[in-house]
Each structure stands twice: as structure tokens, then as C-alpha cells.
C-alpha positions, 0 to 999 in steps of 0.5 A: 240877891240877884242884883248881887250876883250880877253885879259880882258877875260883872266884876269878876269879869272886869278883872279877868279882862284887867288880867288879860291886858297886863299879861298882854303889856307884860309881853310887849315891855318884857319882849325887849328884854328878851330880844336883846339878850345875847348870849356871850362867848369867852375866847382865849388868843395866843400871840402870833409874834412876838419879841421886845428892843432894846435900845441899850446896847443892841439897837439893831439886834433882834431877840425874836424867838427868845423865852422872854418879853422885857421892859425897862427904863434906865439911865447909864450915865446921863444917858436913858436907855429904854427896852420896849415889847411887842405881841401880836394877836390875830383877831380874826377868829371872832365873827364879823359881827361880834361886839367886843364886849370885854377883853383882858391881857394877861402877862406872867412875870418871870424875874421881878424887880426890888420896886414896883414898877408900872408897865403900860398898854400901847397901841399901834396899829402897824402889824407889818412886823415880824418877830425874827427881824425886828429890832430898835431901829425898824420897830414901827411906832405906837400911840404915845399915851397908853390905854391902860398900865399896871403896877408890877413886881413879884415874880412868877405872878400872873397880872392882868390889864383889862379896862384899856386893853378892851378898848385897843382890841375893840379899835382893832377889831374894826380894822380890815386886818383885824390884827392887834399890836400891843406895845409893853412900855415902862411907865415908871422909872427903873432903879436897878439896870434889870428889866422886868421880864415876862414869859413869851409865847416862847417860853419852854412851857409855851402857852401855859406860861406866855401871854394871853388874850381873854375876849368875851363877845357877844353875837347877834343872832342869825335871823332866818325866816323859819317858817317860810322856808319851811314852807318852800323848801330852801332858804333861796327860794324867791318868797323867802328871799322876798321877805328877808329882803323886807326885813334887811333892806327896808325894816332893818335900815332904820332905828325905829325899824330895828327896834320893831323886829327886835320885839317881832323876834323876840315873839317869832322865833319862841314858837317858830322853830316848832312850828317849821319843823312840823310843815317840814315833815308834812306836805300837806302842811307844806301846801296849806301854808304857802295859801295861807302865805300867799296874801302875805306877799301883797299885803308885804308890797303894799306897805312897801308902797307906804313906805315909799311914800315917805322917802324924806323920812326912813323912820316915817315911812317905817311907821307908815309900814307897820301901820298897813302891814299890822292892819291888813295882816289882822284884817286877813287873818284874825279877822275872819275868826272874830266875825265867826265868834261874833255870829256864834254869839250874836254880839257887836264889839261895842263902841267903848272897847273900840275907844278905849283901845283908840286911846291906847293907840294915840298913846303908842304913836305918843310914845314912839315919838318920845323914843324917837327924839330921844333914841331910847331902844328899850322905849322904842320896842316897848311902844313900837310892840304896843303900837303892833297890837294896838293896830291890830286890835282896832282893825279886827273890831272896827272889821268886825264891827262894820260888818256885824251892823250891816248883816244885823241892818240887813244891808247888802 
């Protein structure tokens, strides 16, 4: 009977041990998840300009400032006349380091047409023009393919261009003026010598009625080191520089760097913001936490060492860098815990634990290199997270390992 219980015992243990390590990888895969999840914004641009030429009858006049946008393509005689819009938006609201993510143009009709008849989106990345002296002569030039086109016919019905129209603003995004010029033009042929005309921004009714420019983006986080600032009372103070210099200059630089923090991040700031506003509030927090800083620093510049190292290859001498600074910081600061847990308990990790997270390990580095060669983000994070943990436990047994023989052998 008794050998039953303990044998029970001994099962019930494994499983909450079983438990434990998939709560942990649980954490580690799931991490990335988290990290990359940024949350969206939806902006609705006006134009800043806008007006249409013609090339029928008024090649030199300029129709800025008119209630309508037009659009046409038809012949007089063996002669084809073309009428032509542009609109100009000003993208400069958006942060610098936004991604684009999805962006629509939306137009309403004003007088129709019998047929359907298909308008394209052009580009043109010339937004020195004005809307009060353009003309058919003077309009600058576009791209001669379009990026995206709609059939369009009914009056007083808003349509909407979206799949081309994201591409155009993602490309002027990335100008230094950050300014996009959209060019109306006629796909189709006209029938009847009426153009299809669309309100502008000049329209009686304004932006209720005239173009506009949906834009959904996303924005990564600011990334702020919380709890060091906290702890010495300015974001320029020279530790807290010191450590988003790490971060920018070194981590950040490198695929497998970035893929790191991003896991690190993810972890970081769910407990962070808590925990900085408490030291904030406290002077002896204050105190107590710039001790416990202060081996951080050196073990920061030690892995700088390890990473300089490997100057030939960035991605190498990130992994060199996380290996020291994720041992040293375990050895420092987790360390000493277990070794007072082991005294309380009179007990030495054992060698089987210690290879089976050794093996666990060799798989991380295994996996890292997969993610490498293959650029996979979400496999980078997940192995490059398990690899963090990995390390570390193996630097608090080994530690404590060394040390419980030695006290138990009595060896100085």
C-alpha cells in the first residue's frame, strides 16, 4: 500500500512538473504573438489641391477651384480628346514610423453617365503643382499604367478604390515629402461627349461630399526602459542611456536581435509600467534598485565584449551576447535564491535535470539556426525566447550544483 502511494506520489509530481514546462513554452511561443501585435489606426485625409485638364477646347485653362472633378475619353471627328484629374493629399500626418497597412480612395459621383465607364488610379510622384494654375499643358506626368480602376456610372454614389490605391500611398509614404498625387483617368472609351464627373473638395457641401483618403496604419510601440528610468529620475540620465543604447545600437541592428527583444518586450512591459511606478513613488525603492542595477551595467559591457567578438557576423555576435548577458544576469540574480532554497532543503539539483534542459538548449541553438537561414520571425522568437530560458536555467543548476558539492565535500 505504501508502495503505492509513493508511487502515486511520484506521478502526481511529474505531472505538475509536466505542467509547469508547458505553462513555460506556452509563454515563450505565445510571446511573439503578443509582441507583434500593434494596435491600428484609421485616418481620413482630405486633398490639399485639387482640379481636372482638359484637352478638349481648354488646354491652357485652368479649372481649380471648381465644384467638380472630371474624367473623359472621346473623340470629335477622327480626333481623341481626353479630360484628366488630380488630387493631392498631404500624408504627413501619419508617424514616421507608421506601416501602411491598408488605404482606400473614395470618390462620389455627381452626374453619371448612359455607360459604365472605368476610371483608373495613376501615380505621379511630382507634387509641385498647384490647383489654381494647372492646366493641360503645364500638368506634370504620371505613371502610364494604373494601379488600380473601377467601373463607374450611377450618380450620386460613393465608390471606392482600395487594393492599387494602398500601394501609391505606401510609395509616397516613403517620399521625403511625403505628399500623394493621385491621377484620375479614363480606362474605357466614352460614348456620349459627357464626362464623368465626381465632387471635389470644392464642392458647396465641402468634405461631406468631395474626395477622401481612408488610411488604416499601425504604429510600433515607443519602447522606453521603465524601470531604469524610474530608478534614476530621467530618461537622459547616463544609465538609462547606456541601456537604450544596447538595445538600439547592438540588439536592434540585427535580425536575430530584433526578433529577441521583441519576445523580451513582450514580457517586459506586462509587469514594467507597475513596477516603475511603485520605485517612482519611493526613494528607498529608488535606492535599492539602482544596487540592484548596478551589476547589470557590467554584465551589459561584457557582453558588448562578446559581441565584438564576432564583428564578421552581427547575427553571431548577438547570440554570443544573449548567451553571456542571459547566464550572468541568471548567476547574479536568480542564482543566489536557488542556492538558498537548496540549503533549506538539503538537496543538490541532479544531474538529469541538468541534461535534460542541456538538451533542450542544444534544441533552442538547433532552432535558431533554422530561423536564420530561413528569416522566419515567428520561428526566430519562439526559439530565440526558449533559448533565454534555457540558458538560464542551465547557469542557475550548474551554479548551484558547483556549489552545494563543494559545501557538502567540504571543499574551500
Amino acid at each position: 500500500m505504501r508502495r503505492f502511494v509513493l508511487r502515486r506520489t511520484l506521478l502526481s509530481s511529474n505531472i505538475d512538473k509536466t505542467r509547469i514546462l508547458l505553462i513555460l513554452l506556452f509563454v515563450v511561443i505565445a510571446s511573439p504573438t503578443l509582441a507583434i501585435s500593434y494596435a491600428s489606426t484609421t485616418l481620413t485625409l482630405y486633398p490639399v489641391a485639387d482640379s481636372y485638364v482638359t484637352e478638349w477646347h481648354g488646354q491652357s485653362s485652368n479649372f481649380g477651384g471648381q465644384p467638380r472633378l472630371r474624367v473623359a475619353d472621346f473623340s470629335e471627328g477622327s480626333v481623341t480628346y481626353r479630360v484628366i484629374s488630380y488630387i493631392m493629399f498631404d500624408l504627413s500626418s501619419i508617424p514616421k514610423d507608421a506601416t501602411v497597412e491598408k488605404a482606400e480612395l473614395k470618390l462620389q459621383t455627381y452626374v453619371g453617365i448612359p455607360e459604365t465607364f472605368t476610371v483608373g488610379v495613376n501615380y505621379c510622384s511630382n507634387n509641385s503643382w498647384e490647383e489654381l494654375t494647372i492646366n493641360w499643358n503645364n500638368r506634370p506626368s504620371y505613371d502610364a499604367s494604373s494601379w488600380d480602376s473601377l467601373p463607374v456610372a450611377a450618380p450620386n454614389v460613393w465608390y471606392t478604390w482600395s487594393e492599387g490605391t494602398t500601394e501609391i500611398v505606401k510609395k509616397a509614404f516613403a517620399t521625403s515629402s511625403r505628399k500623394l498625387t493621385i491621377v484620375l483617368t479614363p480606362i474605357s472609351k466614352s460614348h456620349s461627349d459627357s464626362p464623368m464627373e465626381f465632387y471635389s473638395k470644392d464642392s458647396i457641401s465641402g468634405k461631406e461630399e468631395g474626395p477622401k483618403l481612408v488610411i488604416t496604419y499601425s504604429e510600433k510601440p515607443q519602447y522606453v526602459c521603465l524601470i531604469a528610468t524610474a530608478t534614476y529620475g530621467s530618461e537622459l540620465s547616463p544609465e538609462v542611456q547606456c541601456l537604450r543604447g544596447f538595445r538600439e545600437d547592438i540588439v536592434l541592428k540585427t535580425f536575430t536581435g530584433g526578433q529577441f527583444m521583441a519576445v523580451f518586450n513582450s514580457v517586459y512591459y506586462s509587469f514594467s509600467p507597475t513596477v516603475a511606478a511603485s520605485i517612482a513613488s519611493s526613494e528607498v525603492l529608488r535606492g535599492l534598485m539602482k544596487i540592484i542595477l548596478y551589476p547589470l551595467m557590467g554584465i551589459l559591457h561584457l557582453g558588448v565584449g562578446a559581441y565584438s567578438l564576432f564583428s564578421f557576423s552581427p547575427d553571431l555576435g548577438i547570440f554570443a551576447f544573449c548567451l553571456v548577458v542571459s547566464s550572468l544576469m541568471s548567476i547574479v540574480y536568480l542564482a543566489p535564491w536557488a542556492l538558498l532554497y537548496s540549503f533549506l532543503k538539503k538537496n543538490v539539483i541532479s544531474t538529469k535535470k541538468i541534461r535534460t534542459v542541456s538538451f533542450v538548449w542544444i534544441g533552442s541553438i538547433a532552432t535558431i539556426v533554422v530561423a536564420e537561414l530561413s528569416k522566419s520571425a515567428i520561428l526566430m522568437m519562439a526559439s530565440g525566447g526558449l533559448f533565454v530560458l534555457a540558458t538560464s536555467c542551465l547557469a542557475v543548476f550548474v551554479t548551484t550544483r558547483v556549489i552545494m558539492e563543494r559545501r557538502i565535500h567540504g571543499i574551500p
